[in-house]
C-alpha positions in Angstrom: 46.0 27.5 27.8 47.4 27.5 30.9 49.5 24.4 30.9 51.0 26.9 27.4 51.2 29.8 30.1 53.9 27.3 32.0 55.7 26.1 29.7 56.3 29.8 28.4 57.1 30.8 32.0 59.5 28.1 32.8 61.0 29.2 29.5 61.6 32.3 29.8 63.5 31.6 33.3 65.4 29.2 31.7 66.8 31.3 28.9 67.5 34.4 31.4 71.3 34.1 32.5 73.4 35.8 34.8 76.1 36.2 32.0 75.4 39.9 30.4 78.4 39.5 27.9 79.9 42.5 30.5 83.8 43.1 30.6 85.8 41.0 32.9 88.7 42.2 34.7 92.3 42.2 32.6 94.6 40.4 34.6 97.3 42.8 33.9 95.5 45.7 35.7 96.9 44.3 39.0 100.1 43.9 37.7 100.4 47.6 36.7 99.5 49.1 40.1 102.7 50.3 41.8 105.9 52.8 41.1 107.7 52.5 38.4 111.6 53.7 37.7 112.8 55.1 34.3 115.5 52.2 33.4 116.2 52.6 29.4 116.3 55.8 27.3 117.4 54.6 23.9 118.3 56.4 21.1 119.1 56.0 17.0 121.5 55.8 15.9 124.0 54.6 19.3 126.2 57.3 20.6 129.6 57.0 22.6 128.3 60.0 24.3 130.7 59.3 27.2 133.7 58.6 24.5 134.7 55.6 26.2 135.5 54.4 23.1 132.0 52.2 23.3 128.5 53.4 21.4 125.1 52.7 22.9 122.0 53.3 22.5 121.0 53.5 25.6 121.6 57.6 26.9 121.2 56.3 30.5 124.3 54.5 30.5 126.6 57.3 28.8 126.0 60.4 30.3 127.3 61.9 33.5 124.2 63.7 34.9 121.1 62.4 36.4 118.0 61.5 34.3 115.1 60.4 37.1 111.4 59.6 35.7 108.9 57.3 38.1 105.8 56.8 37.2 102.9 55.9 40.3 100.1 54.1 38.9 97.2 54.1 41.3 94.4 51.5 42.3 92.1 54.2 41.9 93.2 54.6 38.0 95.3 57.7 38.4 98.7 58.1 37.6 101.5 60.5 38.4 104.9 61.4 37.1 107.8 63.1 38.9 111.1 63.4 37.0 113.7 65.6 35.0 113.9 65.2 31.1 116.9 65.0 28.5 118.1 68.0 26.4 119.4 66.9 23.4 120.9 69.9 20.8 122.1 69.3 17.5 125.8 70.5 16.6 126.9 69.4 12.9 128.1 66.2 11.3 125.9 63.7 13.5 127.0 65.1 16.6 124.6 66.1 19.5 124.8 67.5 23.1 123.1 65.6 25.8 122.4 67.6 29.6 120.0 67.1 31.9 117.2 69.4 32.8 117.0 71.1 36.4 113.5 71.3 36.2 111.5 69.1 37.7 108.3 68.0 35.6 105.0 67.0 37.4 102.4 65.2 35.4 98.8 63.5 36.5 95.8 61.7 35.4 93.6 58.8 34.5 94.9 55.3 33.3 93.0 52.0 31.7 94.5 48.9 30.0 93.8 47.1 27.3 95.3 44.0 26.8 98.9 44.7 27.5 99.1 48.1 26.4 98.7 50.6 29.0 97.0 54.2 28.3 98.1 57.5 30.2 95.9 60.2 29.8 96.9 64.0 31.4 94.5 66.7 32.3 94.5 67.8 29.3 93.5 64.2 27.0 96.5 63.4 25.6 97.3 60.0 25.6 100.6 58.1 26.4 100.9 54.5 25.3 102.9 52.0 27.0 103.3 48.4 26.4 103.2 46.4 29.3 105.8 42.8 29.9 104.9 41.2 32.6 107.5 38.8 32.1 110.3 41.7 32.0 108.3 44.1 34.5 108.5 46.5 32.0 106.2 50.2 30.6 108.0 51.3 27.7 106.9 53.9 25.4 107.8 53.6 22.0 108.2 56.9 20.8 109.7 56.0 17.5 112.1 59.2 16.5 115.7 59.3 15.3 118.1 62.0 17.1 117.8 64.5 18.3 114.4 62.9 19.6 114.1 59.2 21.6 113.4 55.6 20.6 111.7 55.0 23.4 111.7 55.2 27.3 111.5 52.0 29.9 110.4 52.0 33.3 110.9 49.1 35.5 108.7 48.1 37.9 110.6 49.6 41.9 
């Protein structure tokens, strides 16, 4: 019996492990940390808002005021966002006005990845998705509309 008694023992401490099938780290959490720079807003269908005789879809590159976005993704997993946003107005035919906001628009909360996709989430719960590129230092947000609304928006990593 008691020779049983050891070999159950020496058993049981052999089958324990250290390895509780817990998370381990994404290696793109790193990677995220920092300030990032609004690089790309692109549009659908591509626009020669600037009428330089050249249509893009990228709204950054045609129009003459100042669109600023950065986003500040802490180690602490909370993010902020400072920037101005795009007005876009529909006339007739296809045609649209672009102009920049004056207003400055301040944004906060809690962040977690998954993989490479990156989740936002304000005081309120909602959720902004991002997919992260390492290899292009790249958040974008795929927003997915057709004018007047956005494609998506890039930031690049400052």
């Amino acid at each position: 019996m008691k020779k049983f008694l050891i070999l159950l023992f020496s058993l049981a401490i052999v089958s324990c492990s250290d390895d509780d099938g817990g998370s381990t780290t994404n290696p793109n959490r790193d990677l995220v940390v920092g300030t990032w720079n609004l690089s790309e807003l692109t549009i659908s269908p591509a626009q020669d808002i600037n009428q330089d005789g050249t249509s893009t879809t990228n709204v950054l590159s045609e129009i003459d005021c100042t669109i600023s976005g950065r986003i500040t993704i802490n180690d602490n997993n909370t993010w902020a966002f400072t920037g101005n946003d795009l007005v876009i107005t529909t006339i007739t035919g296809g045609l649209f006005i672009f102009q920049c906001s004056d207003n400055t628009r301040n944004e906060g909360g809690n962040w977690d990845i998954d993989g490479n996709l990156l989740r936002l989430a304000d005081g309120t719960g909602a959720i902004t998705l991002f997919t992260f590129s390492s290899s292009q230092g790249t958040l974008t947000n795929i927003i997915g509309e057709n004018l007047p609304g956005l494609q998506a928006e890039v930031y690049s990593k400052q």
